[in-house]
C-alpha angles and dihedrals in degrees: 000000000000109000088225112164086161127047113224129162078238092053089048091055091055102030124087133187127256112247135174141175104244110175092344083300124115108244149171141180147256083237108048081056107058080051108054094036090049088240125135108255088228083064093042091050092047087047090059105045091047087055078040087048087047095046102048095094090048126082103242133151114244118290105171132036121196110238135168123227117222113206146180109259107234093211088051098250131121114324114271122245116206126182113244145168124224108208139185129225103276087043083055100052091038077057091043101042084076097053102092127202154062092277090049092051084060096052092043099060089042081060095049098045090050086051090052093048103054088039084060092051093052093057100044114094115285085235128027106251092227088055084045101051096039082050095053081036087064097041095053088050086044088054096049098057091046085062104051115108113246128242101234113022117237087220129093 
């Protein structure tokens, strides 16, 4: 994750969001957030339960997943726990859609092209079918010199 504490158009063009696979889903965190956007996480949770607040009439699928961050403690003491939410895509632009100007824009659709391209990723064949079919290619000729006879039997 960018270590951004400005936004700047320079720093949109380097950065790019945190993303992660979470239950075959694409995900990213509360955290991740407040980082990337510059915002204090306290003011990004509390973001996120009041949209949880508004959407718990509706029928949604879940958006936002409560989490907890383990970090190092700088001083050396005992790791640091630190409430968080994981989100998906559409928990992170229901999020987004509150962050207002130019600068967030440009967050925003960093966010959304990361998400895309890890969506696109997702989609595209666990193995490439040229790696596959010289594999198989190999096997069978593997296979074929295990089966020769031999010229003198190991038997007695």
């Amino acid at each position: 994750m960018a270590n951004i504490t400005t936004a700047s158009s320079v720093d949109v063009v380097s950065a790019r969001p945190e993303l992660s696979i979470h239950n075959g889903i694409v995900t990213t965190t509360s955290l991740q957030v407040a980082q990337f956007f510059g915002k204090r996480h306290d003011n990004v949770l509390r973001a996120i339960r009041a949209l949880i607040r508004e959407m718990a009439s509706e029928d949604h699928p879940l958006n936002f997943e409560e989490t907890v961050d383990v970090r190092t403690n700088p001083s050396g003491g005992a790791p640091i726990s630190t409430p968080a939410y994981r989100m998906t895509r559409e928990g992170f632009m229901l999020l987004a859609m509150g962050f207002t100007g130019k600068e967030a824009l440009r967050w925003k659709l960093a966010y959304i092209a990361a998400f895309n391209r890890m969506e696109a990723g997702l989609q595209k064949p666990a193995q490439d079918p040229q790696r596959i079919h010289l594999a198989q290619r190999l096997a069978t000729q593997a296979a074929a010199r295990s089966h020769r006879p031999c010229s003198t039997p190991s038997w007695p």
